[in-house]
N, C-alpha and C positions, 0 to 999 in steps of 0.2 A: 403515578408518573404519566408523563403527554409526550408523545415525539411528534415533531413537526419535521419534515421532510422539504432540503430547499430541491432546487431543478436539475441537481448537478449526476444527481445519480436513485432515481427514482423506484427503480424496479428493486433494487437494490432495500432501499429505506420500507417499501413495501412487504418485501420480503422480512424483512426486521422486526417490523409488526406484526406480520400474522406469526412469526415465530414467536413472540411475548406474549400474543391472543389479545392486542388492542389497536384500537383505530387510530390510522396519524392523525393529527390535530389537524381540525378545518383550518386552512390559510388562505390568504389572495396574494400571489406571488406576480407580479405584472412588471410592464416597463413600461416609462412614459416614451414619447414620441422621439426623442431626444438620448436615449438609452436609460434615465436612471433608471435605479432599482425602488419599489415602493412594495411594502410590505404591511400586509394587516392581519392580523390574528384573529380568527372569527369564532371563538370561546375564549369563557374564562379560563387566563391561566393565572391569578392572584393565590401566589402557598404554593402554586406547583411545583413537581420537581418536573424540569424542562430538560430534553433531548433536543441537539437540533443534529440530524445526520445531511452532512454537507461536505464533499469532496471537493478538495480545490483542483482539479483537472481542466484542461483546455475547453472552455476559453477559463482562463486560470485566474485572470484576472477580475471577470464577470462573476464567476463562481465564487469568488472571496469576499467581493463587494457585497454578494447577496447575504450570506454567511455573516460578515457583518449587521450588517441593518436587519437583520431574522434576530439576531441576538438582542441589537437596540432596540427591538419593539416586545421582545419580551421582559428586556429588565424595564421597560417604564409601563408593561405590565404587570409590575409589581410579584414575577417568577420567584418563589423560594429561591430556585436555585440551578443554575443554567449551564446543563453541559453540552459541550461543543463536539460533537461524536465525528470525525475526521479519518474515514477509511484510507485517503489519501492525504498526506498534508503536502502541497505544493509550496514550492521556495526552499525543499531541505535542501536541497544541493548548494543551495547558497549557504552555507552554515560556518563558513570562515571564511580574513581578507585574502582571496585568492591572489593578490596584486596590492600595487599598491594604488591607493582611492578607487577602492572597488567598496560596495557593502556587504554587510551581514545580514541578508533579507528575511534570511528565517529570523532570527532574533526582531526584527522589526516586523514580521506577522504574527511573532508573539505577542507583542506587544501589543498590538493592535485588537488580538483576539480579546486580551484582557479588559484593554481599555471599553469596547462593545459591549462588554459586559457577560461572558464567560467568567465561569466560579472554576470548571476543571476542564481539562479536554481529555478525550479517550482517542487514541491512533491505534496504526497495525503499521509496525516496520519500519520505523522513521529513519531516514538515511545517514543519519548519523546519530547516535545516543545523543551525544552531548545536548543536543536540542533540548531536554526533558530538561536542561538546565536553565536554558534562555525565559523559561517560564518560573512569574512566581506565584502560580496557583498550582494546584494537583495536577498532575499530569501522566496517565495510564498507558505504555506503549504495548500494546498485543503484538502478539508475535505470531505469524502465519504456519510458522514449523509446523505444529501440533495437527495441524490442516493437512497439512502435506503429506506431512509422517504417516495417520489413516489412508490418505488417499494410493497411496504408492502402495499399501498394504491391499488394500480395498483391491487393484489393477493388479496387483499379484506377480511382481516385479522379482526380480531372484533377488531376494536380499543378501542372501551369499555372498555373489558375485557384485555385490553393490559397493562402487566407487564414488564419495562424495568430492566435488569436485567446486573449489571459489575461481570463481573468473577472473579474481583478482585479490592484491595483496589484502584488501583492505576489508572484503568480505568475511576472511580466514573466518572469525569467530560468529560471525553466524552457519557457514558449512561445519565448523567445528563441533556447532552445535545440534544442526542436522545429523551429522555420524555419529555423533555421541549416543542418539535414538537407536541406531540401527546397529550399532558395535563395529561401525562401518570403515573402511580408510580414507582418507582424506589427502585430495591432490590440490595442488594453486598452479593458478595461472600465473606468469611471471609479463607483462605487458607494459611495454610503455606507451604514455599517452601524449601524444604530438599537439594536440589540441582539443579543443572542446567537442565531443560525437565523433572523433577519428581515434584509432587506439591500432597497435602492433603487436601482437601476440609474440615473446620471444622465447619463452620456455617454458617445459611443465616439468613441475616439481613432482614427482610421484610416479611409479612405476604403475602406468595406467593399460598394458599390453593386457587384452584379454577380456577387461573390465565392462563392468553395464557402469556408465560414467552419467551423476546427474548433475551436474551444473544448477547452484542454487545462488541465487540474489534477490535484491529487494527492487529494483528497478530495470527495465528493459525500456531502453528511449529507441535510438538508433538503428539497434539490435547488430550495429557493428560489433563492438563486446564478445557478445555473446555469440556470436555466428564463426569469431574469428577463433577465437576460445574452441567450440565444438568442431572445428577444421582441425586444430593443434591437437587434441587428442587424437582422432580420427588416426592423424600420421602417424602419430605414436602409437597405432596397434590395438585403440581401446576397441570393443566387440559394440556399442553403439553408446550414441548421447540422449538424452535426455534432459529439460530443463523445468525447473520451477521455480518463477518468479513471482514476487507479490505482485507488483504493481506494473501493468502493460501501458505503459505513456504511449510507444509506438507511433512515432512520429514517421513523414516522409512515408519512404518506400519500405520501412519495418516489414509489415507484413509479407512482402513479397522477397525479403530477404532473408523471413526463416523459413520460406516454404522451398528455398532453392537452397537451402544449407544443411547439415548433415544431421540435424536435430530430427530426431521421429518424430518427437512431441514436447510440445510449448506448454507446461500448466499456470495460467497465470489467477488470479482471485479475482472477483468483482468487484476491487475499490475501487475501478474505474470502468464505468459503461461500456461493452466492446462494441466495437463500428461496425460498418457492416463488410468492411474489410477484413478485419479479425473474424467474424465470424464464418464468413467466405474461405479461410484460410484451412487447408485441413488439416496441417499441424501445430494447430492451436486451439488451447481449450479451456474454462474457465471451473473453478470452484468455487462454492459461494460462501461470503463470512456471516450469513445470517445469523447463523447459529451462535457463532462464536461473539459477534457483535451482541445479540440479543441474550447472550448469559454476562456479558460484559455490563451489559446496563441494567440489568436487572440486579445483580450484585452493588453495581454505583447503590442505584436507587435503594437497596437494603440496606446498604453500607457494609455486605458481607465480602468475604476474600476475593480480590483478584485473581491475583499471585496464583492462584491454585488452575487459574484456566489455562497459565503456560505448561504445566503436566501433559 
């Protein structure tokens, strides 16, 4: 197998590699004067089984563009067989008509991915399941839990006294599944959302007085959500918050809105590059899917078990 690395998230894709023990594919990734993207493959990949690790994160649109044309140049280099390795997949949120004459953007970046010429794609955490349906090639969602679940053991966290905690109605079943690891209880945030990056926190479901409360999601944009969520406990008497999300979008003034908020600690994964905002931040901190990315693909490329990496 060959993994090519597009620009979106590099250290990242590096790290990937040297976790397999192989070199990313020589590429020339450029833009012309004009912005396109122009892509050339500098071995052979004819038989290969091809990686491309490409996160569609901001600029979102750039990075998808590129992800495409990486894909078109290795299927008319004649690639056995071309998977799309997406630690981020950007447009999930778009994944139903929210209105009416609105799109289903994700369903059309499916599309897209296939048509470029992607055989499977492998993700971590896609904001909605249903997506794994808009695709009609194989389609791998990894789950960051298992990630999380070591790491909060590794930090030595009172499992005890551990309060798992969805920020919202809709999360349930992945905090569900978080507690489920730790024998843990499970509280929801109860929030209405006024608009798009604005939300109300209105109730917590769960007797959270006393608790070590971790707030678990797949996405942190805003970090209104999430900031106003770790206030609502707070009231309610829990003994501290903590959060772990996959994926740190962290748009606007994010960062500086969970460093003044009640959260001790932000743990988000490396599907998407931290800034240097994030980095700056010091209740924020990152894990990294190397590992888990790079037994992900090496099972692709065997054709051995997935399923067994969500354990």
């Amino acid at each position: 197998m060959k993994i090519v690395a597009g620009n979106s998230n590099l250290p990242l894709a590096r790290a990937v590699a040297a976790d397999l023990g192989i070199p990313l594919c020589n590429t020339s990734i450029r833009r012309f004067a004009d912005g396109e993207v122009f892509v050339e493959i500098l071995e052979n990949v004819r038989g290969e089984d091809m990686f491309v690790l490409q996160s569609t994160c901001s600029p979102t649109n750039d990075n998808l563009m590129e992800l495409l044309v990486i894909l078109d140049a290795l299927k008319r280099g004649s690639a056995r067989r071309i998977t799309a390795v997406m630690p981020y997949f950007g447009y999930a949120r778009q994944d139903r008509k929210s209105g009416p004459r609105t799109p289903i953007s994700a369903k059309l970046v499916a599309n897209l991915l296939t048509e470029a010429g992607a055989n499977r794609i492998l993700t971590v955490d896609l904001h909605a399941m249903q997506i794994q349906g808009f695709f009609d090639i194989p389609t791998d969602n990894l789950y960051a839990a298992p990630l999380f679940v070591r790491d909060i053991k590794a930090r030595g966290l009172d499992e005890k006294n551990l309060m798992v905690v969805s920020p919202d109605v809709g999360g349930v079943v992945r905090a569900r599944q978080m507690a489920s690891r730790f024998n843990a209880d499970l509280a929801i945030i109860d929030k209405r959302r006024e608009r798009a990056g604005v939300s109300e926190v209105m109730n917590v479901i769960g007797d959270v007085r006393g608790r070590n409360c971790v707030l678990v999601d797949d996405i942190v944009d805003s970090g209104g959500s999430l900031c106003n969520a770790a206030e609502a406990l707070m009231a309610q008497g829990a003994a501290g918050v903590e959060a772990y999300v996959t994926h740190g979008v962290l748009t606007g003034n994010a960062c500086e809105r969970v460093a003044n908020s009640p959260i001790s600690m932000l743990t988000l994964t490396d599907s998407i590059p931290a800034s240097d905002e994030q980095l700056a931040t010091p209740n924020i901190r990152q894990v990294s899917l190397d590992n888990l990315l790079g037994r992900a693909i090496r099972a692709v490329s065997e054709e051995s078990s997935v399923s067994s990496l969500f354990d």
